[in-house]
N, C-alpha and C positions, 0 to 999 in steps of 0.2 A: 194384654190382648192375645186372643189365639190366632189361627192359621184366618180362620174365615174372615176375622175383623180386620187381620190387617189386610186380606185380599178387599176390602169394602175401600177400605183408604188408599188405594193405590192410585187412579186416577187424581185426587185430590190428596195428593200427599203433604205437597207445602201450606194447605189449609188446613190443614186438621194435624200437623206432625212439627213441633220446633225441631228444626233440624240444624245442628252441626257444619253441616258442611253447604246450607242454602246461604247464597254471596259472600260461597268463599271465605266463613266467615271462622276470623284466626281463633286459633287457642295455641298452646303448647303442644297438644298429639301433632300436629301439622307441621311445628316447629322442629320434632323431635324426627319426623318424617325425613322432612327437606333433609336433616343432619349426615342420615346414614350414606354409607358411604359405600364404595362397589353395588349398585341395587341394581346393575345388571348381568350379576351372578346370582341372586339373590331372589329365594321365592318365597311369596306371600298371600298370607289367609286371607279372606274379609271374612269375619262372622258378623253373618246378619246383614249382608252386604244390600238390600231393600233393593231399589230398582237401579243398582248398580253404575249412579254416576261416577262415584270415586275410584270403584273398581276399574273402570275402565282408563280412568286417567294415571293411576298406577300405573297401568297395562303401558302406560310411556315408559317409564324407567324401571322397574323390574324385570326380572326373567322370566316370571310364570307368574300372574295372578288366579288363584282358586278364589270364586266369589260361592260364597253359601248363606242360603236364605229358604224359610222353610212356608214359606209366601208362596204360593202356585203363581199369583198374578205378579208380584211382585220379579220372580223370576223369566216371566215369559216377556214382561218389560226391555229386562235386564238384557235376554237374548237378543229382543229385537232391534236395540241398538247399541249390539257389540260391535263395535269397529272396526277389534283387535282379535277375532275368533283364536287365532293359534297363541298367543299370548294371553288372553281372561277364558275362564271358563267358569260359567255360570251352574249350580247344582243346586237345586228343590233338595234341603234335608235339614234334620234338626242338629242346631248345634251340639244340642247335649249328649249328643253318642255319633262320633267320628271314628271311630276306631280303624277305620281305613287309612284314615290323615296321619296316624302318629307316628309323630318325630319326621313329619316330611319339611318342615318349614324353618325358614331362617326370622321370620317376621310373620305375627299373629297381630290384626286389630280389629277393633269391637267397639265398635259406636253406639253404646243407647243397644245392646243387644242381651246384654249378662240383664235379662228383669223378668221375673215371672212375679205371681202370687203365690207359689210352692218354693219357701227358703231352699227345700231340699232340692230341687231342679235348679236354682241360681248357682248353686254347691256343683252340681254336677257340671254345669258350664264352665266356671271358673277353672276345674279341672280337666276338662277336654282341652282348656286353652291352653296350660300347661302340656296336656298330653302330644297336641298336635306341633310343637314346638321339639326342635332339635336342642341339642345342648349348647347350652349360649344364646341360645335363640332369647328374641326379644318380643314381649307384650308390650301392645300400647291400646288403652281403652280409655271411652268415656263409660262413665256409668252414670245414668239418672238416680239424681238426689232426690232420698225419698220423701227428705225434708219439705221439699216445694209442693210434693202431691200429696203430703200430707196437709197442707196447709189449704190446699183446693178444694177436698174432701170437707174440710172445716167449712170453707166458704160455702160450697153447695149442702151442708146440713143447717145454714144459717146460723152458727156458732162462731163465729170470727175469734180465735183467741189472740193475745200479745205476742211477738213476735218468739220468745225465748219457749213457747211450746211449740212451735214450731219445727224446731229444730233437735226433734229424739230419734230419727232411725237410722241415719247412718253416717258414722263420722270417721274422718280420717281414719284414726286408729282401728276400729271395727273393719275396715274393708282392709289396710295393712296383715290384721289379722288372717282374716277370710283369706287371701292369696298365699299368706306365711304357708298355711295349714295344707296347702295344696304342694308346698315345694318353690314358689317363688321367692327369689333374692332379687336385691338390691330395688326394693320396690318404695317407689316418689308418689306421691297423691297431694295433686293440687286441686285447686276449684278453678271455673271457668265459669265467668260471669255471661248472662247474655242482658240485652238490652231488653226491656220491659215492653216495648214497643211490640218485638216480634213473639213475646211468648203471649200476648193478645189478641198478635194475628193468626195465632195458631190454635185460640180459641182456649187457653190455658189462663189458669186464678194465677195471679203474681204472689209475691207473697207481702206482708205491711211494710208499711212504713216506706225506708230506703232503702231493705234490701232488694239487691237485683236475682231474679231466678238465676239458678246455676246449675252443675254438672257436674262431679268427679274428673278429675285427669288420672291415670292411674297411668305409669311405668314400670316396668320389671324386666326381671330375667329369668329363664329355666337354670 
């Protein structure tokens, strides 16, 4: 999606968007979140932080939240109910070129944000995410599995295949890769399941049988 369609979903976001973090709903980034420990020395990204409810609840226990989103509407949201003005600070720009940010941060996270239709802008993010991270600094992302919207795309050309073509564009080891190539260590990639319920209510194709829609977890380090 570009700048203008996501400014279209903004008022309607939890209708048109499965979201991660709508009732609070668990995974492992959250898990890994809760973990870290001094977060109030400690400052952090959102990339792609949409209309800014997590950033703001960050903005409890960190030092400094930077939230960025390259969403006009998405951001003026964001603004209007910051709560924490001197602790989050909301910025209109694209992730894939911060060179202002780099090496400011102890903590980088990315929700559903690393996705374009240009592999080579996906590339570029992945490395700004590195880039804006101090040494030791820690990444924590989802990434939408493109396995499932591959499988949507099937449903809406009225093609339904079996569940095992479903599942060609990106796998564990392929995104290990992708991050390797950027500089990241010690990097974890789980799946996160969500419930078929809510990826319906979001106006999304499930995919057959029993599988439940899912998400990448991704962890690492600079």
């Amino acid at each position: 999606m570009n700048k203008r369609e996501w400014d279209k979903v903004t008022k309607n976001y939890y209708e048109e968007i499965l979201s991660p973090i709508k009732n609070l709903t668990k995974n492992p980034l959250f898990v890994d979140l809760r973990k870290i420990k001094n977060k109030d020395s400690k400052e952090i990204i959102d990339l792609g932080c949409g209309r800014g409810e997590l950033s703001r609840v960050l903005g409890k226990s960190f030092k400094k939240v930077t939230a960025v989103d390259f969403s006009r509407e998405m951001i003026k949201i964001a603004r209007k109910n910051n709560t924490r003005p001197k602790k989050v600070s909301f910025i209109m720009k694209d992730i894939s070129n911060l060179p202002e940010f780099h090496n400011k941060f102890d903590i980088a996270l990315s929700i559903n944000s690393i996705i374009s239709t240009d592999v080579r802008k996906i590339n570029r993010i992945i490395e700004e995410t590195y880039n804006v991270l101090k040494k030791k600094g820690k990444l924590l992302c989802l990434l939408s599995a493109m396995e499932v919207y591959l499988y949507q795309s099937l449903l809406k050309a009225g093609k339904e295949k079996s569940r095992d073509q479903t599942k060609r564009k990106i796998r564990s080891l392929e995104i290990i890769r992708s991050f390797k190539e950027v500089g990241f260590k010690k990097i974890k990639v789980k799946k996160v399941l969500y419930p078929k319920k809510e990826f319906r209510e979001a106006c999304q194709g499930c995919p057959p049988n029993k599988d439940l829609p899912w998400d990448w977890y991704v962890s690492c380090e600079k």
